[in-house]
N, C-alpha and C positions, 0 to 999 in steps of 0.2 A: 295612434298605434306606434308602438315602439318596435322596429326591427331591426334583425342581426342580419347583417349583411353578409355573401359567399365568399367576401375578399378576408382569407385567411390571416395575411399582415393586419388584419386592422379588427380589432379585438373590441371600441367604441361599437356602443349602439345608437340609432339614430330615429328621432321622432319624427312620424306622417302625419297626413291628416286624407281621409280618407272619403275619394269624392262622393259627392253628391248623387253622383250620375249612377253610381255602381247598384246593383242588383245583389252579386253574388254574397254569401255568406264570408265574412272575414274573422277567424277566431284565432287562438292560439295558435301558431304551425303553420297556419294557410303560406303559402309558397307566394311572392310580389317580386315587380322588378320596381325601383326607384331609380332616382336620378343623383348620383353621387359626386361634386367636384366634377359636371356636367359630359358624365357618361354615364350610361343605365348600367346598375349589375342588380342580380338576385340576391334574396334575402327571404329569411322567415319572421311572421311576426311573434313575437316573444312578447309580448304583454297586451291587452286590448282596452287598456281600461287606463289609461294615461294623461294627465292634464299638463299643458303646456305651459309656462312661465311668462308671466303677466306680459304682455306687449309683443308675444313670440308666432308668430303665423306659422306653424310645419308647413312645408310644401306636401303636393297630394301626392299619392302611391301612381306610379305610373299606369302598371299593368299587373290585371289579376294571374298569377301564374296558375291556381288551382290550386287541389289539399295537399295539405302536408300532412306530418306527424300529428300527433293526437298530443296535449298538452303533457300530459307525463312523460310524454317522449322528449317534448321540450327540457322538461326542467333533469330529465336524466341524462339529457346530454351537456346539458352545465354543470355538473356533479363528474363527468366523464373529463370532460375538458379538464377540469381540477385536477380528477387522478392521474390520468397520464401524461400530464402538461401538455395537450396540443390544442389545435384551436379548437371551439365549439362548433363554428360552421364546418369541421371534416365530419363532426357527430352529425349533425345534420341533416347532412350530405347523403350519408349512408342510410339514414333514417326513410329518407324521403323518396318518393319513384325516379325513373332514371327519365320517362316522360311527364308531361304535363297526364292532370289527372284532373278533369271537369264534371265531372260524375261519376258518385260510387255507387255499383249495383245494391238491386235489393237481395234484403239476407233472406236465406231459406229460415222456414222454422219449423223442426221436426215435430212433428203431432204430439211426442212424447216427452217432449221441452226443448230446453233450452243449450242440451250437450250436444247435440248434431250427432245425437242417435238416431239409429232407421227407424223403421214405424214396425220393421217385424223382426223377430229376435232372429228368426232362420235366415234373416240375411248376412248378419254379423258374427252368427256362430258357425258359418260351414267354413272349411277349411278352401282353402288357394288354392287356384287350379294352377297356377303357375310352379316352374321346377325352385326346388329349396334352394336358399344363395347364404350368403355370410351373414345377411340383417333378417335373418327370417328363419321360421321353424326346422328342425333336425331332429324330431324326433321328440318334440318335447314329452312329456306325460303329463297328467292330468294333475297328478300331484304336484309338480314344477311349476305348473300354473295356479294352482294354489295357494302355495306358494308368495309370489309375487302378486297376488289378489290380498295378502295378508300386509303383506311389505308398504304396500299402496296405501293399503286403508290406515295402516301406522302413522306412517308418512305426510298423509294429508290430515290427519289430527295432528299433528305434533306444532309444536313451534317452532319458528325459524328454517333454517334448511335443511333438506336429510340425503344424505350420501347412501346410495344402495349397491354394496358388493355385489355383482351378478357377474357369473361365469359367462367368458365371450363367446360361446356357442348357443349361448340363450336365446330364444325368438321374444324380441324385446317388445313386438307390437303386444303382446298379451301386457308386458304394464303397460304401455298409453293406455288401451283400452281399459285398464281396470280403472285411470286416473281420470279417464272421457268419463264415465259410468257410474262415476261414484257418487254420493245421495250430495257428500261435503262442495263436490266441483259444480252437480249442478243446479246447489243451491245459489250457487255463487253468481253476481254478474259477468258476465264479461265470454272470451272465450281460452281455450286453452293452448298452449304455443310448445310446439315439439320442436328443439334445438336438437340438430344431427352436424356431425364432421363433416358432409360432404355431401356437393350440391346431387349426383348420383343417388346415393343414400335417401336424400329427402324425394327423388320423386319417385323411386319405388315403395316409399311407406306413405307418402300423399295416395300415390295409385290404388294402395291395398284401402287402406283405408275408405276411398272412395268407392271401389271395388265390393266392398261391406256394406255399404248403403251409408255408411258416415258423410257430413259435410265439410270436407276439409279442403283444404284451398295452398299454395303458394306466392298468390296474386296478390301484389301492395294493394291494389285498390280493394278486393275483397276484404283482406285483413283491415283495412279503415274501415269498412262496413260494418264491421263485429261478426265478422263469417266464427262458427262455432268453435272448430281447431285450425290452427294454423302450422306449416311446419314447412322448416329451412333452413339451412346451413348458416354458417358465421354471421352475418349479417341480419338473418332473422332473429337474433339477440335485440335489435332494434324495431323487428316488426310493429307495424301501426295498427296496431288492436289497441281499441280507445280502453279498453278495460282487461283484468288477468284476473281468469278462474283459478289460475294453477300453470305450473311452467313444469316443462319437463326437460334435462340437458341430459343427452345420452354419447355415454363412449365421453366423459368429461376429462378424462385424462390425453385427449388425443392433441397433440402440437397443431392442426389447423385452427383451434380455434382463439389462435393467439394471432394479430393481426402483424406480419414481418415488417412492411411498411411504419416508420411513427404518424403516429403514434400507438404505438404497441397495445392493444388494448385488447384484453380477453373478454371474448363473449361469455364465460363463465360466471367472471363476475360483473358481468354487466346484468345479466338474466336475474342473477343472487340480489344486487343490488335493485332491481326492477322490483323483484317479487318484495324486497322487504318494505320497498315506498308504496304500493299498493295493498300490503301486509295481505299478500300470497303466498300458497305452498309454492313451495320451492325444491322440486325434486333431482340430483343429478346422479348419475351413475357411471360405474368401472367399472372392470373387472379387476382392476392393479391400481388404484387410487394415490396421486401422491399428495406425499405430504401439507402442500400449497392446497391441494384439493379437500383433504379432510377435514384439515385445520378448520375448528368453528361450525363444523356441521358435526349431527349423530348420524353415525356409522353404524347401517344393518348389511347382516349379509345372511345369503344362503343357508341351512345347516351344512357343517362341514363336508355330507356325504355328497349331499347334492352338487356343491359351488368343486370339489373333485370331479366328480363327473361329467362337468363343464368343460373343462380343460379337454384339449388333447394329448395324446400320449408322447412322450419328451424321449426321446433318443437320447444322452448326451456319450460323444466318442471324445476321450481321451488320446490328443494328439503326440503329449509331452512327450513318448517316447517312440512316436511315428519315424517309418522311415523316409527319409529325406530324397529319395527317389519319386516316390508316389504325389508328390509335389501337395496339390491342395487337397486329391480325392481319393476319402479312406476305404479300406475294402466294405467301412459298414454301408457308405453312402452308395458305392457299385452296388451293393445288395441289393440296398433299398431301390433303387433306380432299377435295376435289373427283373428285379419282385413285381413294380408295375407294370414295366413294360413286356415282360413275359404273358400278362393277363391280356386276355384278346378283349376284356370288358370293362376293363380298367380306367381307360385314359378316355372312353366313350362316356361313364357312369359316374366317374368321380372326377375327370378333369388331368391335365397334362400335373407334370411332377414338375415343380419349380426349386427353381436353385437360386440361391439368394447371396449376391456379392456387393457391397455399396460401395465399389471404385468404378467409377466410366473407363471409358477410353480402353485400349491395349494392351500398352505397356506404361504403366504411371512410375518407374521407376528402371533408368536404363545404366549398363556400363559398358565400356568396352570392353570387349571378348582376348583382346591382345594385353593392353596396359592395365587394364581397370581402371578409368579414370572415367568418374562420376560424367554422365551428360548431362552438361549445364549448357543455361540460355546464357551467348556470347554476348547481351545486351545488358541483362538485370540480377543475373546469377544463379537463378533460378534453375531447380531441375526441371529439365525440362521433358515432357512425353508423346510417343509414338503418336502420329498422325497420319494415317496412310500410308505413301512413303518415305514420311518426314519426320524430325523434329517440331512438337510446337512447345512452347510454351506457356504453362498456365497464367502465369503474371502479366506480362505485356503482351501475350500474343503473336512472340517473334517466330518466324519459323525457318530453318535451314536444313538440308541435308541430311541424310543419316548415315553423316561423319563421325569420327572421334576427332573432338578439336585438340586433341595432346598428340597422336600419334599418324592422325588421317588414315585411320584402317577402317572398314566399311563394315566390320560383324560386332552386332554389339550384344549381349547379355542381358537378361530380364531378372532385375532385382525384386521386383513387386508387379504383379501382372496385375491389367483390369478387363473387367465384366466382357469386353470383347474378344480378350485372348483367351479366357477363359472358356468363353461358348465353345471356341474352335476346339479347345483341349476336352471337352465334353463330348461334344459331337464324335472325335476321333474315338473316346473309350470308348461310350456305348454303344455305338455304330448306328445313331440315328438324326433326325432331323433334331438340330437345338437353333432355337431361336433369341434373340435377345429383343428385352423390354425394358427401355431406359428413358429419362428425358419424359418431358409431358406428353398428356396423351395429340395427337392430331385428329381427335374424332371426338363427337358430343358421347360425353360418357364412358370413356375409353373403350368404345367397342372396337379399336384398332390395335385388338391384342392377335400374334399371329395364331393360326389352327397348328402348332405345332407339338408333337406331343413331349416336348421337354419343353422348360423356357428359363432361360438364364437373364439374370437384372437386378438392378440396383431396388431401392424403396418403391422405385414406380410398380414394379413387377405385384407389389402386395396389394395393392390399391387398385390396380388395373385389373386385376385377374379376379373372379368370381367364385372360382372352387378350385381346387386344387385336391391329386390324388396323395401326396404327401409335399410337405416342403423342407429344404436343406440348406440351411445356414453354413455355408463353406467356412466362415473364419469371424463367429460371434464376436469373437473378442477384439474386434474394431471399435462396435459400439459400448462391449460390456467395458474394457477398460479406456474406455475413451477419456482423456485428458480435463473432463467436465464434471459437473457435480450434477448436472441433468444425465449422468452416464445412465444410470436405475431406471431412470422413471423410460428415456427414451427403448434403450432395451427391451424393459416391459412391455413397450406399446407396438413394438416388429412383433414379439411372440404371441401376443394378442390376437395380432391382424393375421399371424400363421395358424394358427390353430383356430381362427373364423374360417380359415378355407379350407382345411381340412376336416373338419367336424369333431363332435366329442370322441370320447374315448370309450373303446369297448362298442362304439355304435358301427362300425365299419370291418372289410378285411385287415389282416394285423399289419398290411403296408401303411395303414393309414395314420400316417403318425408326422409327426415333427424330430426330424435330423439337426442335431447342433454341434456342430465339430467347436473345441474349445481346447485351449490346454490352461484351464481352468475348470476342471469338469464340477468341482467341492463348490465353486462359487455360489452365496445365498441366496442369487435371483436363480441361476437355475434348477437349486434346490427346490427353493420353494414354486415355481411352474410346474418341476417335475411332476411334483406330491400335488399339484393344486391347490397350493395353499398360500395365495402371494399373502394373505392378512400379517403373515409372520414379519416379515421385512417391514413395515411399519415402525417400527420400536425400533430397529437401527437407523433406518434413513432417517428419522426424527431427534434420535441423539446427536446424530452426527450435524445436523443444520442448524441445532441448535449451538453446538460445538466450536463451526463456522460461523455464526453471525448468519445466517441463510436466510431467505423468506421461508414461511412466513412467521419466523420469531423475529426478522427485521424489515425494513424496506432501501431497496436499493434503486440506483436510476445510473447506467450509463450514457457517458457524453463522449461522444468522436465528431471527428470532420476539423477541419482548420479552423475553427470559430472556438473549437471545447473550452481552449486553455485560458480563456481568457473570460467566458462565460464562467469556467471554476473561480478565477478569481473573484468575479464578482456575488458569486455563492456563497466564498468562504469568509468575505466581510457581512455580509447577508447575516450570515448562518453562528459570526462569533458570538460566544458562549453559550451554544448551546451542545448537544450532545449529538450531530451531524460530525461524519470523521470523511475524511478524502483521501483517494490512492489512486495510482496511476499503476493500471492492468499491462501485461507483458505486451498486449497486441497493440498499445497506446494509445484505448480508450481510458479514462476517469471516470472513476467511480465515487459515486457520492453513497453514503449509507446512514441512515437515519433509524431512529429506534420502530419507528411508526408509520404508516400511512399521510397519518395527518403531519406530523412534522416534516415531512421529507417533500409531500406535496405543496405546502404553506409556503415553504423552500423557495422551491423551482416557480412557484406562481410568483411568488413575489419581488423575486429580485429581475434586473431589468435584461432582456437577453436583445445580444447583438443583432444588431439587422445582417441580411444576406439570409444564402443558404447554405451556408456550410456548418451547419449545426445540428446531429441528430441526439436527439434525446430519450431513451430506451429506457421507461420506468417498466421494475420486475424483467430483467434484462433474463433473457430464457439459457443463454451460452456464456459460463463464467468459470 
């Protein structure tokens, strides 16, 4: 037996011999502990079929750890290792249960086959008894469902991957099920695997599902079994289903399911990649699709009226000639705010009105009130922001006083306030409870959002909250003009996730809408939200990267940490004469950029990297 062992440094594989004594099944994946440089660590077997070099005895496998990965999962995690240069045993890793696993249950099988259909139609055609949320029906109509019963059946005929435009107020279970149900999926071996953003997400559509009389599961060990559908957030892009009917990746444009830790690895195209080595449909969906995401797939979408109707209704207020008294809140936003909380059925029926600011803290930008001289940290230079009753500092964490270190006068001035000064500045206008929702959740599944009927917050507030009666972007243009060329796509995916909690358009009372204060009202992402129409923006954000050098018309791989500069060096004798270029980024990352995949990857594998760990390595780097 040949195994990879869990010691990430050490990249060799090492031949066993496997005892005598043993009973259990040992195949591909199976999980073993051996005896390495006489210490036991863990490893998977990666080949079983091995002959040893004339006069060579392997020592035997210690101990059976139990199942692993399913063999395609083995060799798609060597194909991983490649792309995002990091070890294979991290793919592995993630691949594998977090316990030992000595038995996998037995699989249901639906009387009707092999899709982990119910046995009665009337169990999977009546609607939810549970209240509508963000990932589930609002009203859909029959024709909508239609629809996306069309899209589906395209989709799973076609070849290679298909990107399906669907508006983010869609009830998206109606395509799993058209893609469960269909004659092509459950002709097929194997079972089918629903990728969601967010572990939340996945066990309210496992629930429904279940719920229906469908077999569906979240459990590694079921998933080894060949349980019928499977479904799961980021790491279910690895799930252990020995075999793919069909893959579904839903909400693909959303930034979880890019792994922040390196190695940086998207479950997108990890799934892309799964379904093409198993030569499986491959289906993933948006509502705002970028570029990196269409690129290589056929793009369907809704007909224009329908994928409009999707959308929520877009407010946009025109700041540019605001008065400067009224601070961050325009008379349109008191309306709106005013409109619902006026309604005695309002914040009962449709949820509290959320306010959306992505700065923490109080005051993130302070001066003194006497001199104006900027509060900086006395230690690193740094401005530094309100804490209580202090000074802290972002940078080092130093904290003093809420002195002026130029003049020692004690009143200082807010140059840029956050999410927490804001509340209070809320709370005062409209005369009621406002709460703040910031920082991760403290509860399984953020149900520790408060009962308060306003809520003021950073990005957690969109994620955390379920419905909302309208929502109001104080000061878009943090993110829309944000200093990034991810500005578009990130932007897209807040108005996405606001107009999931508020519902379509024309479906509600006329408060029901999405508020955007901007002094960029003309801007062509929020044109196109407006109208419902993101397909438009397409054609520029793809001029423009191609323009840049961007993914994906190139490939690129950031290097930081104290080890970078010297790992570039041994890149750029690597990499002489070919068409790989290097630059050194303002933050003092290095950047390497290569025409291709392949070349950039070939790259990074091959040339020798320093030992330590001051070394991170960021292929398709998402912040540039």
């Amino acid at each position: 037996m040949r195994v990879r062992t869990d010691v990430a440094a050490l990249p060799r594989l090492f031949d066993y011999a496997v005892p005598s004594s043993w009973t259990d099944e040992i195949t591909v994946g199976t999980r073993v502990r051996v005896v390495l440089h006489g210490r036991r660590v863990g490893g998977w077997v990666v080949d079983d079929d091995v002959t040893p070099p004339e006069g060579v005895e392997p020592q035997p496998l210690k101990i059976w750890s139990g199942w692993g990965p399913p063999p395609s999962v083995v060799g798609l995690a060597e194909w991983a290792g490649w792309r995002w240069a990091g070890p294979i045993s991290f793919f592995l890793g993630v691949a594998s249960p977090q316990s030992t696993v000595r038995r996998l249950p037995s699989v249901p099988v639906p009387t009707s086959g092999g899709s982990g259909r119910p046995d009665r139609p009337d169990q999977w055609d009546r609607p939810d008894p549970d209240r509508p949320d963000p990932h589930r029906g609002n009203g859909q109509s029959d024709a909508g469902r239609s629809e996306l019963d069309t899209m589906a059946v395209r989709s799973l005929r076609s070849e290679g991957s298909t990107l399906l435009r669907i508006p983010p107020t869609t009830d998206l279970i109606d395509l799993v099920l058209a893609v469960v149900n269909d004659p092509v999926t459950t002709a097929r071996p194997g079972g089918v695997l629903v990728v969601v953003p967010a572990v939340g997400w996945a066990e309210r559509l496992c629930a429904r599902l279940v719920s229906r009389g469908y077999v569906a599961t979240m459990d590694w060990a079921e998933a080894r079994a060949g349980w019928p559908i499977v479904v799961g957030s980021r790491a279910a892009a690895w799930a252990a289903l020995p075999r793919l009917a069909a893959a579904l990746v839903l909400d693909a444009h959303d930034e979880a399911y890019r792994e922040e830790s390196a190695p940086t690895y998207s479950a997108v195209d990890v799934v892309t990649e799964r379904c093409r080595r198993e030569g499986s449909p491959c289906i993933v969906t948006s509502p705002c699709p970028p570029v990196v995401v269409s690129a290589g797939r056929t793009v369907e979408s809704l007909p224009a009226v329908a994928e409009r109707a999707g959308w929520s209704s877009i407010e946009r207020v025109d700041r540019r000639g605001a008065d400067p008294r009224t601070g961050m809140f325009s008379e349109e936003f008191v309306r709106l705010a005013r409109s619902v909380l006026d309604d005695p059925d309002a914040i009962a029926q449709r949820g509290p009105v959320v306010c959306f600011y992505d700065r923490t803290g109080r005051a993130r930008l302070l001066a003194c009130a006497h001199c104006g001289e900027l509060a900086q940290c006395t230690t690193c230079g740094a401005a530094v922001a309100q804490h209580g009753s202090g000074l802290r500092c972002p940078r080092c964490e130093s904290e003093r006083p809420l002195v002026c270190a130029a003049c020692g006068r004690l009143r200082m001035k807010t140059l840029r306030a956050g999410v927490s000064r804001l509340r209070e500045e809320v709370a005062a206008l409209l005369g009621v409870e406002v709460a703040e929702v910031s920082g991760p959740s403290t509860a399984a599944g953020g149900s520790d959002v408060p009962a308060a009927p306003v809520l003021m917050g950073t990005e957690a507030v969109l994620h955390r909250v379920r419905r909302a009666a309208a929502v109001a972007f104080l000061d878009i243009d943090l993110h829309l003009l944000a200093p990034r060329f991810s500005a578009t796509d990130e932007t897209l995916g807040l108005l996405v996730r606001a107009s999931r909690l508020v519902g379509p358009r024309h479906a509600g009372p006329a408060w029901a809408r999405v508020l955007v204060q901007t002094r960029v009202p003309d801007h062509p992402v929020l044109q196109a939200v407006a109208r419902g129409e993101p397909g438009t923006l397409a054609a520029g954000e793809e001029s423009m990267r191609r323009s840049a050098g961007l993914p994906p018309f190139t490939a690129l791989a950031a290097l930081s940490g104290p080890l970078a500069a010297g790992y570039v060096d041994s890149l750029r004798e690597a990499g002489a004469g070919t068409n790989v270029t290097f630059s050194e980024l303002p933050d003092g990352r290095h950047l390497v950029q290569a025409p291709d995949h392949g070349a950039l990857c070939d790259l990074l594998g091959g040339a020798p990297r320093p030992a330590g760990r001051g070394l991170r390595v960021e292929v398709d780097p998402a912040a540039i």
